[in-house]
N, C-alpha and C positions, 0 to 999 in steps of 0.2 A: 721898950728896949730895942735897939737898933743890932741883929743880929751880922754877923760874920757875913750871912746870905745877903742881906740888905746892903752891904757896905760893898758889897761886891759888884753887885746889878747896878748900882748908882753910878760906882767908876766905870763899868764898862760902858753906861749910856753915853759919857761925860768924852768917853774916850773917841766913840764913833767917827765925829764928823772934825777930828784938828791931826796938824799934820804930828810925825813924831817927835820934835821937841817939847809941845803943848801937852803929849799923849804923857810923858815922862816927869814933866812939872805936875798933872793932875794927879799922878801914882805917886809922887813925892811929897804933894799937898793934901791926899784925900787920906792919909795911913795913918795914925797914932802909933808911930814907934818908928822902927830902924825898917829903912827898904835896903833892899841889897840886890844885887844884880851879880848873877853869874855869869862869866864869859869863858868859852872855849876858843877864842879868835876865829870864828867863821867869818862871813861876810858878814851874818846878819848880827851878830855880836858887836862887830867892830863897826858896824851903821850906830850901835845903839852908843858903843862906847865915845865914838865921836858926838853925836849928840849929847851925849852929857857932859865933854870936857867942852866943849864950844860955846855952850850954856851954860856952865858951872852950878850944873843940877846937885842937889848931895844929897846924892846914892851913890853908897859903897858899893867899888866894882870889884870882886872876888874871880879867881879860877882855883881849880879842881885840880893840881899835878899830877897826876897819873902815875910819873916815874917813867910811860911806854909813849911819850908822846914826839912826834915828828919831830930833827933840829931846825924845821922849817917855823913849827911851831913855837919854839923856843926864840925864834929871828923875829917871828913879829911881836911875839909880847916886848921885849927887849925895845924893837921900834914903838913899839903903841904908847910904852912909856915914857919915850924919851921924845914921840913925838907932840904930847899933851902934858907931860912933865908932871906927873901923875906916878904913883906905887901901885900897883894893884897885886893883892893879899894874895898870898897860895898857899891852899890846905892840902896836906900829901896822905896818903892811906895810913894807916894804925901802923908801926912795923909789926910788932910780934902778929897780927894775924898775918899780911903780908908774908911774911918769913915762913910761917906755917904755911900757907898755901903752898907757894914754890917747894918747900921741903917734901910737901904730898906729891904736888901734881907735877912741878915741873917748872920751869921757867916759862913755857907754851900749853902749860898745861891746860889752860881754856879751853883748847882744840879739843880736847877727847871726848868733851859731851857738851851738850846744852847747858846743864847742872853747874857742870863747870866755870864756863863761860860767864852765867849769869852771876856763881859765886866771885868770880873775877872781879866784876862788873861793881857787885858790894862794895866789896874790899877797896878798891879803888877808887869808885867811883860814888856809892851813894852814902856808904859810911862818909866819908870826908863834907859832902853836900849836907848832909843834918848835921855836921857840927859848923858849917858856913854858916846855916841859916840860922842855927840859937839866940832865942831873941827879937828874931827879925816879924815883923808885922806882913811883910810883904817881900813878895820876891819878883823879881824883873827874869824875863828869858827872852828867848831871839825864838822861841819856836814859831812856824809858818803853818799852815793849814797847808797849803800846796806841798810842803815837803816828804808826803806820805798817806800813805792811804790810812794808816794809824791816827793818823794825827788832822786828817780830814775835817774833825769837828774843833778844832782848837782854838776855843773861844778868846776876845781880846782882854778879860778877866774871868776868873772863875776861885772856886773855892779849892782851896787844895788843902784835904783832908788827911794826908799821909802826913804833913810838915805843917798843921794849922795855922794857917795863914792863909795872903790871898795870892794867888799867882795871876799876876799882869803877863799879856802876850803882847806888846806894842809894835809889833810885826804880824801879826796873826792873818790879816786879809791884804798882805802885800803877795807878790809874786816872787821870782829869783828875778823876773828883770827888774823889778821895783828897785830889790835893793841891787844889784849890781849897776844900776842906775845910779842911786844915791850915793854909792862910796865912788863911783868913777867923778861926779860932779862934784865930790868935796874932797876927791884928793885923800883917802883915808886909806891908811897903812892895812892890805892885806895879804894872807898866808899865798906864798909863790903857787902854794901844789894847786890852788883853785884854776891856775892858767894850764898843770897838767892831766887835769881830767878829774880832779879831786872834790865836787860841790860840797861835799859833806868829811868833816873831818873829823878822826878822834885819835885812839890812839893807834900810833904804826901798826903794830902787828895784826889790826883787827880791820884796818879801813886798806880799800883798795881804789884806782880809779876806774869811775864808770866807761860804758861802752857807750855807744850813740843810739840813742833811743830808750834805754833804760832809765828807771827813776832815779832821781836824787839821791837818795839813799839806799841803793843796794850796792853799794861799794862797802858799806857797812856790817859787817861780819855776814861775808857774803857766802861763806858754808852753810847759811842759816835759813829753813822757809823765811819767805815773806813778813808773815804775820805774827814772826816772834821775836822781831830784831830789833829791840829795844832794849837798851841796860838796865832800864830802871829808875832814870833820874823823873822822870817825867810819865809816870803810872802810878796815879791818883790812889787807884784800890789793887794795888799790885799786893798780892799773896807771901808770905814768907818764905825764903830760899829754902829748900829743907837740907841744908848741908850744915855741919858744924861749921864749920867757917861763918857762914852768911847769918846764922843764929846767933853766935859769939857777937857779929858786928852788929844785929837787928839791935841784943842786950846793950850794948855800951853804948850807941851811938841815939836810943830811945832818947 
């Protein structure tokens, strides 16, 4: 019996040595069922997104609406899609949790604690992402190895046990000049803020731009240590919120 683990090691061997349109057709060919690919419009996203419209790979390309996100953000989906003439799907948070949260905490209410912040983060953002992926065999991301010291070991497939299925990294041992390389030489529509200091992007009230010399991602809820600034979309054995809010979304979105 050819297990989840097996299916996994095989694509990432297969993955190694082709560039990423090749990487993208084997994650498209190697899956029994729906691949799907999330995009936030970073670079690395919109590298991926242009490979698959250029190729006419089918993977479904999905984003996460937030509701808190840049109108910078909202400029280039609008271009992404009218530049590859392409829909790409938007899932938005529960309201009634939504509504509840802000009724508790606040419209900023993230700010006031960690707890908070991470429940946000739910609500928002990983509730929505388990009802993207329903289904789905496989999932596509833009994460980098270089983009953090978290994410340091971030394999170019691996098993992803929170949302079972296999999570492809088809960017995983590229650089930021890699791709900022790759979208400058094909002309691919990106978010303006990355030219104002922005490498990493999410929602407005949470992302800031960097300073020179700091990492990539500490412009990312940058109240926050180091080593806890992650929302959650992308934590394989991440723990449950212990907030009602983040239980209520753990329940519905199971």
């Amino acid at each position: 019996m050819i297990t989840l683990a097996k299916t996994t090691a095989v694509i990432a061997a297969r993955l190694v040595p082709v560039a990423l349109p090749e990487r993208l057709i084997v994650a498209s060919s190697s899956v029994n069922g729906r691949v799907r690919f999330t995009t936030s419009f970073g670079l690395e996203d919109q590298a991926i997104t242009h490979a698959l419209a250029a190729n006419a790979i089918g993977i479904d390309v999905v984003t996460i609406d937030t509701g808190r996100l840049f109108p910078e953000t909202y400029d280039v989906w609008a271009e992404t899609e009218q530049r590859y003439d392409i829909r790409i799907e938007a899932v938005t948070p529960d309201r009634d949790q939504l509504e509840s949260f802000v009724r508790q905490h606040g419209i900023n209410g993230f700010r006031a604690s960690l707890q908070n912040r991470q429940t946000c983060c739910a609500i928002r953002k990983s509730g929505p992402l388990r009802r993207a992926l329903a289904g789905a065999s496989a999932w596509i991301t833009g994460l980098r190895a270089e983009q953090s010291q978290h994410r340091r070991a971030t394999p170019l497939a691996e098993v992803d046990e929170q949302h079972g299925l296999i999570k492809i990294n088809p960017l995983a041992d590229w650089s930021a000049r890699d791709v900022a390389q790759y979208v400058a030489d094909n002309r691919v529509p990106y978010n303006v803020l990355h030219d104002r200091g922005f490498p990493s992007i999410g929602c407005a009230p949470c992302t800031r731009a960097v300073r020179v010399g700091e990492p990539e991602r500490s412009g990312r809820w940058w109240w926050e240590e180091d080593e806890k600034k992650e929302c959650g979309l992308h934590l394989n054995s991440a723990a449950p919120l212990q907030t009602s809010a983040s239980i209520t979304a753990e329940r519905e979105f199971a």
